[in-house]
N, C-alpha and C positions, 0 to 999 in steps of 0.2 A: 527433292529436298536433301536424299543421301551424297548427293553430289554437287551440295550446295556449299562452298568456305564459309567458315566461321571468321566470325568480326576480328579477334583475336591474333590469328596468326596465319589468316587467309588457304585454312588447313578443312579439305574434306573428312569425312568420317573413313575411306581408304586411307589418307597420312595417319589417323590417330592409332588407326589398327595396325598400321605397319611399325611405328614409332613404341608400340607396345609388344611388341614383339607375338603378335595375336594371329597366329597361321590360320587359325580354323574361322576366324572372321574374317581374313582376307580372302580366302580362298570362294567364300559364301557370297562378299562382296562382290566379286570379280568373276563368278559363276555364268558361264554364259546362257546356263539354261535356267539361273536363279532369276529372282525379283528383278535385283536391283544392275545387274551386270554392270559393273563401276567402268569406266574407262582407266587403265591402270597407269597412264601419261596424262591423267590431270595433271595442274602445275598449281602449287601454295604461291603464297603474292608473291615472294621472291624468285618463282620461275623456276623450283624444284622440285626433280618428279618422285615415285619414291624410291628410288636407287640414291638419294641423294639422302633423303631422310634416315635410310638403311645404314648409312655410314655415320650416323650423326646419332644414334639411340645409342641410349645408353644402358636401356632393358633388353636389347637384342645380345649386347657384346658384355656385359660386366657379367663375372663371375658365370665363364661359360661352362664349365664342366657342374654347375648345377642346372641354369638354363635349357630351356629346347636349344638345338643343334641352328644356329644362326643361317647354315645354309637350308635347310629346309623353305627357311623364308623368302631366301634369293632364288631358289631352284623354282618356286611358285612364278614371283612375280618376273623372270628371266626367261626360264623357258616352257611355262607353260604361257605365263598371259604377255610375253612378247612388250616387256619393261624396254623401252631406249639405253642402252647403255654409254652414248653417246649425247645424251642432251645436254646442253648447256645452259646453266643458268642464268639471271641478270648477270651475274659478275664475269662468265663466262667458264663457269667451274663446272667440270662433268663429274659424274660420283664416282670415276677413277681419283681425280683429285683430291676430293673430301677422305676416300677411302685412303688415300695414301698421307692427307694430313693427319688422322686418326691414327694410324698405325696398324688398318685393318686388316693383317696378310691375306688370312684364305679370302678375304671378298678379295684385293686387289688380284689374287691367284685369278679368282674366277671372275672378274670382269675382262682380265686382257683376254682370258680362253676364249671368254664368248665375243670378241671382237673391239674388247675394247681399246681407244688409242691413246697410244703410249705417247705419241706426239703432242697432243692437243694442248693447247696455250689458251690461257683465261685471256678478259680483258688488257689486264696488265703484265701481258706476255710473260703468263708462269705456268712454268711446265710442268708436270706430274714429279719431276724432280725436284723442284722448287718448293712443294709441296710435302713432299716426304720428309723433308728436313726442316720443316717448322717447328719453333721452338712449341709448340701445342703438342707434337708429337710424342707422348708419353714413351717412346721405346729406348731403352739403353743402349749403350753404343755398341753392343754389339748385336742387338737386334738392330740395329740402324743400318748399321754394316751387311746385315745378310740382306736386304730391305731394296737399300743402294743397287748391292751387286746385281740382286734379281732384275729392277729398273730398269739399270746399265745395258742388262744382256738382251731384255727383251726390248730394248729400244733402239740398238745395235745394228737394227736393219734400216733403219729409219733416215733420212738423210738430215735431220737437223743437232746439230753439237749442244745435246743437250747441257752437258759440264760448261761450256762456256755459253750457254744463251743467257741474255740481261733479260730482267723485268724492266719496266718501262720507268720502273724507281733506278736504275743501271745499277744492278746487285743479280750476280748470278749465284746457282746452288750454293758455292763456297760460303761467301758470306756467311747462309742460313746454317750451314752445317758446323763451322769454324763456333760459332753462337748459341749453338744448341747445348742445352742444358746439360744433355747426356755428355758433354765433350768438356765442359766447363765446371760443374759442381766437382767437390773433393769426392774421390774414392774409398769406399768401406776396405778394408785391409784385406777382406779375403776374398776379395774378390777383384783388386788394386793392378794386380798383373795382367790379366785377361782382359779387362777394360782397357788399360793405358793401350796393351797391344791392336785392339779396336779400332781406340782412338788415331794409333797410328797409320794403323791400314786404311781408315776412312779419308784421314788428310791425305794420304798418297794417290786415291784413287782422284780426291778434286784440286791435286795440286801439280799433277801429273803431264797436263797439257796447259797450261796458266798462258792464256791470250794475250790479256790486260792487266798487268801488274796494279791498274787502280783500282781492281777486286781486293787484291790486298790491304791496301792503306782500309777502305770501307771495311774488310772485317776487325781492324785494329779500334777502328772510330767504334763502333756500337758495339764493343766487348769493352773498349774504354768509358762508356757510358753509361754503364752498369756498375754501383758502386757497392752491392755485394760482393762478399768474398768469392772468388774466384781459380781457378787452377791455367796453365797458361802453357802449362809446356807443350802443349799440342799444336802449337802455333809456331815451334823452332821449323817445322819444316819450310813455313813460308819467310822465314828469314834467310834459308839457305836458297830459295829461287827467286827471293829480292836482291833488285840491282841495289848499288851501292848509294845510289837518291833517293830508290824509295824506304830505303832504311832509317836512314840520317831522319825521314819525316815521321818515322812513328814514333819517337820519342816525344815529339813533339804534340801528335795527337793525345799520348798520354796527358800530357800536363793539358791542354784544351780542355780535357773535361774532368782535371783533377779524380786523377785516377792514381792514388799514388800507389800503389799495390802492382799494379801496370810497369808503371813507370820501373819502380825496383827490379822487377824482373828485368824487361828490358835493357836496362845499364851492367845487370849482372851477366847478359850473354856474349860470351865472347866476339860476336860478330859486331855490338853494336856500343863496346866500351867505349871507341873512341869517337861516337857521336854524342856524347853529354855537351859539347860544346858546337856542334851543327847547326847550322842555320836552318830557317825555315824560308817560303818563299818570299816572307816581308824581312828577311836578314837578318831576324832574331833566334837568338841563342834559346835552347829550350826555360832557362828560368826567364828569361826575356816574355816567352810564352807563355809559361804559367803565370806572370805576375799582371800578363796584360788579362788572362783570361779569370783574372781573381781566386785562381787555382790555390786555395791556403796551403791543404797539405803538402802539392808537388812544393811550391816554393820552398816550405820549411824541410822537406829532405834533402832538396840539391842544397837549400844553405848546409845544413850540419854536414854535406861534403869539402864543402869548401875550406881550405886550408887557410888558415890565419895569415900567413905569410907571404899567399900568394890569393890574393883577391880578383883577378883577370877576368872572371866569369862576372862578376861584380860588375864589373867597368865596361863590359862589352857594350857596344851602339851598334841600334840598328840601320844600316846600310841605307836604308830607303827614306826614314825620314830624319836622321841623325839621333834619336832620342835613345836617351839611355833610359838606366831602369830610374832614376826619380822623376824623369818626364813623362816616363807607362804610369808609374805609382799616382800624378797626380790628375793626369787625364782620364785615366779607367777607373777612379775613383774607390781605389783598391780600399778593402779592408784594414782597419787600424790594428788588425795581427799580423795581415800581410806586410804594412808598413813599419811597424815596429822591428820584425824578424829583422827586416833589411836595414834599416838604420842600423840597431846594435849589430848588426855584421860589419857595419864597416869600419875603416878605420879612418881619425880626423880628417888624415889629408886629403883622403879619397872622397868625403861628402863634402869638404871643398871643391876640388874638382867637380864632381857633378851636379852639387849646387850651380857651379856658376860656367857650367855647359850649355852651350845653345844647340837646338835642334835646327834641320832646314829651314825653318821659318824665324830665325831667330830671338826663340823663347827660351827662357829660362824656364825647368823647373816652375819655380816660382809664380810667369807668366801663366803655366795652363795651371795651376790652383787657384789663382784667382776668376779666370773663365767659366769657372764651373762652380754655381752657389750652393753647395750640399753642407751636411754637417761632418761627413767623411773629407772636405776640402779643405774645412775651416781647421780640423782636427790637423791635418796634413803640412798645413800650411803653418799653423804655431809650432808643429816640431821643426821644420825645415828653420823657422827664424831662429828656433832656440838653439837650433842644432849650431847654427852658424855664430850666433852670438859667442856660444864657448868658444867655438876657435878664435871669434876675434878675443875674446880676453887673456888668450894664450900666447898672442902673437902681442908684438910693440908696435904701437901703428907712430910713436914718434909725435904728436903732434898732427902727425897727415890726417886727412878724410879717412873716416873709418871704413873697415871693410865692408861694413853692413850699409855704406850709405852707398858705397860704390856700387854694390851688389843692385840695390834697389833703384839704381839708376840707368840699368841699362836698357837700353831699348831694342825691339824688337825690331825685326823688318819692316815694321808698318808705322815705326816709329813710335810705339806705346810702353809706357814702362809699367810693371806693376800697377803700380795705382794706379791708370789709366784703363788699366784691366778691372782693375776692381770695381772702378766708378761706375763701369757701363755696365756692368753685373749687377749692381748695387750693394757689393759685399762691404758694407761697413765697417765689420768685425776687422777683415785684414786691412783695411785702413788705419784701424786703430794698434791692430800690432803693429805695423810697421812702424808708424811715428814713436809706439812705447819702445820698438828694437833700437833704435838709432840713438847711440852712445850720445851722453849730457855733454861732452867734450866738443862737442857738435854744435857751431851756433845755431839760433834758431833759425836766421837766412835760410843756413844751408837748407836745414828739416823743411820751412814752408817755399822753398826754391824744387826738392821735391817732387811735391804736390802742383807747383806751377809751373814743369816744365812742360814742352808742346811736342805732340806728333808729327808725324809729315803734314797733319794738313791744319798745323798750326793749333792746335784744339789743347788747353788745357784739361785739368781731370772736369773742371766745373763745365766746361764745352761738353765734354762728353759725358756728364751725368744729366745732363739739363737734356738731351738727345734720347737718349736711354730709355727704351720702350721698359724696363725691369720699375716693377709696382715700388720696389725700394729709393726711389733716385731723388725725393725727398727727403729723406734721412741721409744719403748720402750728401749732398747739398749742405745740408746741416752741418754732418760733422766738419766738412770743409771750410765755412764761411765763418762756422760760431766757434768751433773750437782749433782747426789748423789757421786760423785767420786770414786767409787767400780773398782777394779784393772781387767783391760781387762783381764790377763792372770790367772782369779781366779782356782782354781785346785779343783776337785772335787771329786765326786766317780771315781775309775779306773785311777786314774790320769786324767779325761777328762778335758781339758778348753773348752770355752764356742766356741773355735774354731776349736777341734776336734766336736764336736756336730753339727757346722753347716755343718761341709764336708760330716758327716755322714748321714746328713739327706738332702743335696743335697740343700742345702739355699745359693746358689751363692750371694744373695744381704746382707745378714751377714756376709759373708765369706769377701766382698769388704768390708763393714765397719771397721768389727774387726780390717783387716790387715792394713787398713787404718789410726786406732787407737794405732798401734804396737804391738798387739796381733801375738805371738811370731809364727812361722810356722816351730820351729827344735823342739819344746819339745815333748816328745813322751808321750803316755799314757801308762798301764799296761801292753800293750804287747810288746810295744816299736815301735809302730810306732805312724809317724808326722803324721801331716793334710794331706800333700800328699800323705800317701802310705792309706788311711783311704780314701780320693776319689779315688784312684786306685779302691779299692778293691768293694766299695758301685759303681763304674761305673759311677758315676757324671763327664762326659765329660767336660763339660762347665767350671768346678772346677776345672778338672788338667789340663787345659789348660790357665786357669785365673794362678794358683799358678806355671806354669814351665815358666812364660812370669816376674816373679818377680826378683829383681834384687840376692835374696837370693835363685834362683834354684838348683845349686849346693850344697846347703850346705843340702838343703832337700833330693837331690840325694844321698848325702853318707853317709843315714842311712842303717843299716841292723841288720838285725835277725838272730841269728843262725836256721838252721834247723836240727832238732833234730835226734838225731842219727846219725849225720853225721858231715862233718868237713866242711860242705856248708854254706853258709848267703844269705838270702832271702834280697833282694835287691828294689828300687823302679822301678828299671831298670827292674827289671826280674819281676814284679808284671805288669810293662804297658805292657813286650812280651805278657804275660798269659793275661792278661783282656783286654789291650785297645792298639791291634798292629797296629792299623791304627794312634791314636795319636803319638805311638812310633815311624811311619816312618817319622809322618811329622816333629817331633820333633829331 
């Protein structure tokens, strides 16, 4: 039974005595000429023996100048009862490991004496270096520093580059060491000198042979992800063994994770002033990157850099998909602080301009706020219209089309304009701004011309709301038909109205609207069938049994088709035998 795990923590009565720091019971435990003579390489469920638990007590190592002598306990289970100092556990960790994530010197002293290896890699290829330098490591940098050294030297023999081996997460020592607390927290005053100078020696030693400069960028990322305060200047020396690309990108990670504390430093170092306007590898300017990454504070300090007079960082587009920053503001659904900072920076002319900038796909602005139904869009999108509206009041439009009608008339590459975006979203709201933005000087034609103009594939906004998998596309319908007044039976590509589209796409709660609205149920499309023989054939039951219950069944009944080659007519009769003979009988 003395050698039996507990439910708990899969720990014999040897772990609890060793984890208690209890010599005179291990020893009585592990007695070969006693009772119980323990096996001293039992394993706890996690596959640790007790050199592993040794490293991990906290009764052994606190407060050791009053404690028993920690090594007495090691000298027992090492070399008298012949402890593995070598085993590995599930994870692949030996109690060199543990010991050197602890910060245990004299165990790590005397486990490499007694043969321990300095090489050994866990599962996820981390070496005793890897280890030493875990932010868990309570030691200061300048105990980290002597810590290091001793590692370095007695691993020296060893044929593996410890300083540059990856873990299988690809982060080698630097990283952890770059991150570590001791290198990162502010320094007490008197003792400020001898730290910094630690700090320095530490980065020298892991920055001294730098393999892969993409260690770098990684220690920038998770020091930028940390959005306590922070110190940073122990990090210049990897700016001076960054090539000049991988520079230009860590300003760029800064603002990723709105780190704006980060970021300031970085702009302040002489190496990396004249990257505040660097691309990154999607061709955005770093505010380009904080505003896409919703980054509040980086955006709001590069704005208050930005000079009045010269707006250029403003205006910048990125390279890959043309969009400037109001096409990032309304696609990433940025913050209404992020978006406001950036409007009131700009000036008229310039939210002209990118108001009515297209991206590669040719979207305005305007286009991808209607794409996306949030209340961040809708907020987005009444400023954009307001924003524009002043300028048109500022400008003489003469009589001509206003600017606001033109704006909202242009089409994309797939031929949709705003509202055509809107409808298939179901954003009613911007429906209803738009028609309120559009100057009274404006005949109504124009205003409900609109709403009825087509895409490439001929589809007015009512085509494409009647489509519209979005729970909203009855309401939108609505505002369209009852209050912009657009003709329910509008004819589109194929001859479709907006009521062959809902049969065909099985939208019984349009199909009740439309026909509701007088939306015609004989006119045929380009092959010549109605709304009914177009649910026949798509199998929308629910639809041909809504449209055979109407008082105009009959007259839907005696459409037909010629069938070709022959002197026969495809009938809707003969389409419910073929598709749906069970409605047919009850019908």
């Amino acid at each position: 039974m003395i050698s039996t795990p507990d439910d708990r923590k899969q720990w014999t009565a040897l772990h609890y005595a060793v984890d208690c720091n209890n010599v005179d019971l291990c020893r009585w435990l592990t007695s070969k000429e006693g009772q119980y003579q323990c096996d001293v390489n039992l394993l706890t469920g996690i596959g640790e023996n007790v050199l592993h638990v040794i490293a991990q007590s906290n009764c052994i190592w606190a407060n050791q100048s009053k404690n028993e002598n920690p090594l007495r306990m090691i000298e027992l289970l090492i070399k008298d009862c012949g402890a593995d100092v070598n085993h590995a556990d599930d994870e692949g960790r030996t109690p060199l490991h543990l010991a050197a994530m602890r910060g245990r010197r004299p165990y790590i002293k005397y486990l490499i004496y007694h043969g321990a290896k300095v090489d050994a890699l866990t599962k996820v290829n981390a070496s005793v270096l890897h280890y030493s330098v875990l932010s868990i490591n309570p030691m200061n940098a300048e105990e980290l520093l002597t810590l290091v050294k001793y590692i370095k030297k007695k691993s020296s023999k060893q044929s593996k580059d410890l300083l540059n081996l990856c873990t299988l997460d690809n982060m080698t020592p630097l990283v952890f060491v770059a991150s570590h607390p001791a290198m990162t927290r502010p320094l007490s005053n008197d003792k400020k000198e001898a730290q910094q100078k630690s700090k320095n020696s530490l980065m020298e030693i892991f920055t001294e042979n730098v393999k892969n400069e993409e260690q770098i960028i990684i220690v920038f990322d998770v020091i930028a992800r940390r959005k306590h305060h922070q110190e940073f200047d122990h990090l210049k020396c990897l700016l001076e063994v960054s090539s000049p690309e991988n520079q230009e990108q860590l300003v760029h990670v800064a603002c990723r994770h709105d780190n704006a504390s980060l970021l300031e430093w970085l702009l302040n170092q002489s190496e990396l002033k004249e990257h505040s306007i660097s691309t990154n590898q999607a061709e955005y300017t770093p505010l380009l990157t904080a505003t896409f990454y919703n980054s509040k504070n980086c955006v709001e300090m590069m704005i208050k850099r930005i000079d009045d007079k010269s707006q250029s960082s403003l205006l910048a587009v990125g390279t890959v998909e043309q969009d400037n920053i109001l096409h990032i503001c309304a696609k990433r659904q940025v913050s209404k602080d992020i978006f406001d900072m950036i409007i009131e920076k700009l000036s008229p002319d310039y939210k002209s301009q990118l108001l009515q900038a297209k991206d590669n796909s040719g979207n305005l602005p305007l286009h991808l706020v209607a794409q996306t139904n949030t209340e961040n869009e809708y907020y987005i999108c009444k400023q954009l219209i307001e924003e524009m509206k002043q300028i048109e009041r500022s400008s003489n439009t003469d009589g001509k089309i206003s600017q606001m009608l033109e704006l909202l008339s242009i089409k994309n590459r797939q031929g949709k304009t705003v509202a055509h975006e809107a409808s298939e979203r179901g954003q009613t709201g911007i429906l209803e701004l738009m028609r309120e933005a559009i100057s009274e000087n404006d005949q109504t034609d124009r205003t409900k011309g609109l709403f009825m103009a087509d895409d490439n594939n001929r589809f007015t906004c009512l085509h494409i709301a009647a489509m519209s998998e979005n729970d909203e596309r009855v309401e939108v319908l609505k505002y369209l038909i009852e209050k912009v007044g657009i003709e329910v039976n509008a004819i589109g590509g194929r001859r479709l109205t907006p009521l062959h589209i809902a049969c065909e796409y099985g939208h019984l709660d349009v199909v009740k609207y439309l026909v509701k609205k007088g939306a015609s149920a004989i006119l045929r499309n380009a092959q010549l069938f109605n709304c009914l023989e177009i649910s026949i054939q798509k199998q929308h039951e629910e639809i041909v049994k809504y449209l055979l219950q109407r008082p105009n069944w009959r007259e839907m009944m005696r459409n037909a088709q010629p069938i070709e080659a022959t002197d026969a007519y495809d009938t809707p009769m003969r389409k419910l035998i073929r598709y749906m003979p069970d409605v047919c009988k009850s019908s």
